[in-house]
C-alpha positions in Angstrom: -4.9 -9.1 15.1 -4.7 -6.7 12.2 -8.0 -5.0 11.3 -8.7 -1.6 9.8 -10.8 0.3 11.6 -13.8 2.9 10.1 -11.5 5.8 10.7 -8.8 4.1 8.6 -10.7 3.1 5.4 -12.6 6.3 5.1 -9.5 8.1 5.3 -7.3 5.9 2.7 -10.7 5.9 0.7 -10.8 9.5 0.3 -7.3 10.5 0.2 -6.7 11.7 -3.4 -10.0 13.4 -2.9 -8.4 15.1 0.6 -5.3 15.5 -1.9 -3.1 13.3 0.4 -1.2 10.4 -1.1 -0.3 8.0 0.7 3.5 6.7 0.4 5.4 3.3 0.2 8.9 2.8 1.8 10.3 0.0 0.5 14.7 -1.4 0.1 16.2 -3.3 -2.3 17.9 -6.9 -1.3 20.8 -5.4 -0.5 19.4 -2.6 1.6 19.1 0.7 -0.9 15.8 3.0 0.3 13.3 4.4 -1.8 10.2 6.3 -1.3 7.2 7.0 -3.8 3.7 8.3 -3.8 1.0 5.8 -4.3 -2.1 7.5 -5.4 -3.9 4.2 -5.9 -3.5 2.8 -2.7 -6.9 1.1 -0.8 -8.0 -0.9 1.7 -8.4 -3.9 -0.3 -10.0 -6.1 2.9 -9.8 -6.1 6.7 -6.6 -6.4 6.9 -4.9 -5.8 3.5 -4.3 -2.7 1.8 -3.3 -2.7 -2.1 -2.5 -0.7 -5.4 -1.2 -0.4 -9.2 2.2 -0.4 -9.7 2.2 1.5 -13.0 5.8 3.0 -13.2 7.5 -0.3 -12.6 10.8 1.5 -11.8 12.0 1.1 -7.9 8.9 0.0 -6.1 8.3 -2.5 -8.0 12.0 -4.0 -8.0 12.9 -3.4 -4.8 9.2 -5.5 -3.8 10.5 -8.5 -6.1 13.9 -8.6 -4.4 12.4 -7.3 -0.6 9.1 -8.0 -0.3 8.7 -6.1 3.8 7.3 -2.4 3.1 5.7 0.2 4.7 3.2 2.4 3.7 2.3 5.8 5.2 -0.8 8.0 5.7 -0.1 11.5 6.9 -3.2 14.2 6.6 -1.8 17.3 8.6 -4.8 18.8 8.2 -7.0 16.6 9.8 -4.4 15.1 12.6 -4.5 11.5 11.3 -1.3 9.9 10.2 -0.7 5.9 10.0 2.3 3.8 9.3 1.3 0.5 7.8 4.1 -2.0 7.9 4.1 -5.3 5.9 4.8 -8.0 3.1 4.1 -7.5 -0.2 2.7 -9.3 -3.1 3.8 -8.3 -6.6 0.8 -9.8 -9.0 1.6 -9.5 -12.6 -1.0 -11.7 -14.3 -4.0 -13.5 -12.8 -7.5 -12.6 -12.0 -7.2 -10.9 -8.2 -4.3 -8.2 -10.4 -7.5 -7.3 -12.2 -9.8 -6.7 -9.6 -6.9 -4.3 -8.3 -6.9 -2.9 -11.8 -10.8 -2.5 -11.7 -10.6 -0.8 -8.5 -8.3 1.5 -9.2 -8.6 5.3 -9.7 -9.4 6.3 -13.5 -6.1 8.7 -13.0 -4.1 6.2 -12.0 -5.1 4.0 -14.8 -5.0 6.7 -17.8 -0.9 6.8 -16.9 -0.9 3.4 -17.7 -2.9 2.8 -21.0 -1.8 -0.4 -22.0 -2.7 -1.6 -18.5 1.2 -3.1 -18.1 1.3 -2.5 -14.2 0.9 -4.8 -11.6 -1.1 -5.1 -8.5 0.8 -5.0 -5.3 -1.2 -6.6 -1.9 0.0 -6.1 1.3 -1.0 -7.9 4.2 -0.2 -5.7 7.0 1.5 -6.7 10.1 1.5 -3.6 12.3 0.0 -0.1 12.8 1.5 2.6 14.5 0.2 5.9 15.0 3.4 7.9 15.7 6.0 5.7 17.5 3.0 3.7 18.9 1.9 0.2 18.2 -1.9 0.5 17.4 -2.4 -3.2 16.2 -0.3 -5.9 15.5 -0.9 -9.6 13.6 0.2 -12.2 16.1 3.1 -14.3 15.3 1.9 -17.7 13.6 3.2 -20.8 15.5 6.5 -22.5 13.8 
């Protein structure tokens, strides 16, 4: 079972405030890495966690063609650090891409003024904390 716990949404929640963005590893189909800062990301319920894509460059390719990510939280300076592992969502149009765009951060949103980005959901699978597993969703039956 996957469910954030206190420590994890107050951290994500005040990250650009702790200036600590969190990051998203993500591959194209046929297996090319990339890495970017996402300053919008949030926990967007118990077990999802969510952001604009406003660039639309690699991240939001490489999520079209291979939607398995991962996203990290690392704040040295207060010894917590995350890797959230899961499938994403690209929404482009539709009314749960603008309640992503509503709760995103106003900086985040003035890079993208004519609102063209789209809201990315993940539904996270697995938590580690360093190499261990913290929490993982349980395999649905076939």
């Amino acid at each position: 079972m996957i469910e954030f716990t206190e420590e994890m949404e107050a951290a994500i929640g005040s990250a650009v405030e702790d200036r600590v963005f969190m990051t998203i590893a993500s591959a194209s189909a046929g297996g090319a890495p990339d890495i970017a800062y996402k300053a919008s990301a949030m926990v967007w319920d118990k077990d999802h966690i969510a952001f604009w894509e406003r660039a639309l460059g690699t991240t939001y390719q490489n999520l079209l063609e291979n939607p398995q990510c991962c996203l990290m939280y690392a704040n040295f300076a207060k010894r917590l650090g995350w890797k959230f592992l899961g499938i994403a969502e690209v929404l482009t149009e539709g009314p749960i891409r603008q309640q992503v765009m509503d709760r995103t951060i106003q900086f985040e949103l003035d890079q993208d003024p004519e609102r063209k980005g789209a809201a990315v959901i993940i539904r996270v699978d697995t938590i580690k904390r360093g190499p261990q597993v913290v929490q993982q969703r349980e395999p649905q039956p076939a």
